[in-house]
C-alpha positions, 0 to 999 in steps of 0.5 A: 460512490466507490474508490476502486482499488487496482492492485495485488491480493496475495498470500504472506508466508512468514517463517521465523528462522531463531538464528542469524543468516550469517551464522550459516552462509559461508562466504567463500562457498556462496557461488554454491549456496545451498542451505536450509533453515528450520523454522519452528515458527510460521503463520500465513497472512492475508495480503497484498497491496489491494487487500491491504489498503481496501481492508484499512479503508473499509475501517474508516468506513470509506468505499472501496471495491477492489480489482484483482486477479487470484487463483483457485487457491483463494477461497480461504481469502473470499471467506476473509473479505467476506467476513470484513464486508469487503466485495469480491465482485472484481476479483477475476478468478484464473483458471490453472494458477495460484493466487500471488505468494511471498514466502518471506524468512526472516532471522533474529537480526530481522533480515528476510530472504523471500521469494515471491510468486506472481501467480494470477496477478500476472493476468491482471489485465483480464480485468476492466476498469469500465465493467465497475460502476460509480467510481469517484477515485482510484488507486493503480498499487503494484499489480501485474505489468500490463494491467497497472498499463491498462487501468491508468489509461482506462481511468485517464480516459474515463476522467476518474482520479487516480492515486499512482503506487509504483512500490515493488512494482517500479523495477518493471517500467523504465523513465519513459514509462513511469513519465506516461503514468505520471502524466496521467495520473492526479497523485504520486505516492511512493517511499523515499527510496522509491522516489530517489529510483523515480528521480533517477530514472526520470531524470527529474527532481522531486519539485518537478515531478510534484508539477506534474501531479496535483500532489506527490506525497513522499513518506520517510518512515518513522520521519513521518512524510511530505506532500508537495502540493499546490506550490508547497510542501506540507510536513506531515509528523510521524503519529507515535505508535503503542509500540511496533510490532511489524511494518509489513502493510504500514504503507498501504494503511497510510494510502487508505488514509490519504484515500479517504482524506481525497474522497472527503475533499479534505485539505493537505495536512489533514489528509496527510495526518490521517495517513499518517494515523493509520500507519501508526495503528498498523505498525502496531500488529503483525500482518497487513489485515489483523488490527481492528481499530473502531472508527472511534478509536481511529478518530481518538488517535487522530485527534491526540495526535493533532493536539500533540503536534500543533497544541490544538483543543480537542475542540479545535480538532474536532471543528477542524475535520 
């Protein structure tokens, strides 16, 4: 059985600029901006949120089958999913259009001018959530606008769970909108941010969304995250990282954590703390595809990471999960 994951796969372009912005953008000229950056240092990353969080459920040996739209420009991409034993049989090529881009400059100060290019994701819609077979769960992560409309109603009414991440995608939907997932959704998972524009939007707190949800998981960074579930809230420490390096993909590991917690039927804290574990794996190498823990090293973090934040025996931990 597989988790079928809806969202984007792009390309991440990422220059470095060796200067600060703000040395080179005159204030009182910015109503004629027109600037360029030599940037020395680039590389380009496999991304988006789809590729992302099915690549770090493929490390814990869970399931996924991603769903997405690109563009003729994607075979370096099917080589790299190819190589990582990850099925490409959803990914709908589109015919004239170029997979999802962001060219992303960040300066020495890490602030980050980017421009992104929909490309094919906008035609996300061309594919079906009923041409997959045995889907148990699902995640609807942002992805074009009428095709994240369209998988959470074919999930809603094919009966399959799924996991809502509005992330970038939440300036797309008003209130209204974003209550129609919601009620048909089983979790809710966004950043804090992105909870405070729900909540305003919505016109409901957090206690009341997480109502609507079997869970509504809300991560803080390096505060680590809350889960609001079954009338409680469950907080879930941030796990240490070896050192942080980038973040870019740090959310989509958590969700792959969360995922495969869901799929097993585990309880709350521990789904969380796995999340939680995977993230810290992530921030710890550059780009959302390059690190490559081993299932055995993933557990060992967990488990260090448990024993630390409850003082569990590593016996206790292991006869816990």
């Amino acid at each position: 059985m597989h988790t079928l994951i809806c969202g984007s796969l792009a390309y991440d372009t990422i220059m470095v600029f060796q200067d600060q912005f703000k040395n080179h953008i005159l204030p009182d000229q910015i109503h004629k901006l027109s600037v360029a950056f030599y940037v020395p240092e680039m590389r380009r990353e496999f991304g988006g949120t789809a590729g992302n969080i099915a690549y770090n459920l493929a490390l814990l040996e869970g399931k996924p089958l991603i769903m997405a739209t690109v563009g003729e420009d994607f075979s370096p991409y099917t080589h790299w999913l190819n190589a990582n034993k990850l099925t490409t049989t959803h990914i709908k090529q589109i015919a004239n259009s170029f997979t999802a881009q962001a060219f992303i400059t960040t300066d020495l100060d890490d602030n980050q001018i980017t421009a992104f290019h929909p490309g094919a994701m906008v035609e996300s819609h061309q594919n079906s959530v009923n041409d997959a077979a045995d889907i148990t769960l699902a995640i609807i992560a942002p992805d074009g606008r009428d095709g994240m409309f369209q998988h959470a109603k074919e999930c809603f009414d094919a009966g399959i769970p799924f996991l809502f991440d509005p992330g970038q995608g939440l300036p797309m939907f008003n209130g209204e909108e974003l209550l129609h997932f919601i009620e048909m959704a089983t979790y809710l998972a966004v950043n804090d941010y992105e909870s405070q524009v729900i909540q305003d939007k919505t016109g409901l707190n957090l206690e009341q969304l997480a109502a609507k949800v079997k869970a509504l998981i809300v991560t803080l960074g390096g505060q680590g995250s809350h889960i609001y579930a079954d009338g409680q809230r469950f907080d879930i420490a941030c796990v240490k990282a070896d050192k942080i390096v980038d973040p870019t993909g740090c959310g989509d590991a958590y969700r792959a954590g969360l995922l495969y917690g869901i799929s097993n039927g585990w309880d709350w804290p521990t789904c969380g703390r796995l999340a939680s574990a995977m993230g810290a794996i992530k921030i710890a190498s550059r780009g959302g595809q390059n690190h490559k823990p081993t299932r055995s090293d993933i557990e060992a973090i967990y488990t260090q990471a448990l024993v630390s934040e409850v003082g569990l025996s590593e016996i206790d931990v292991a006869e816990q999960t």
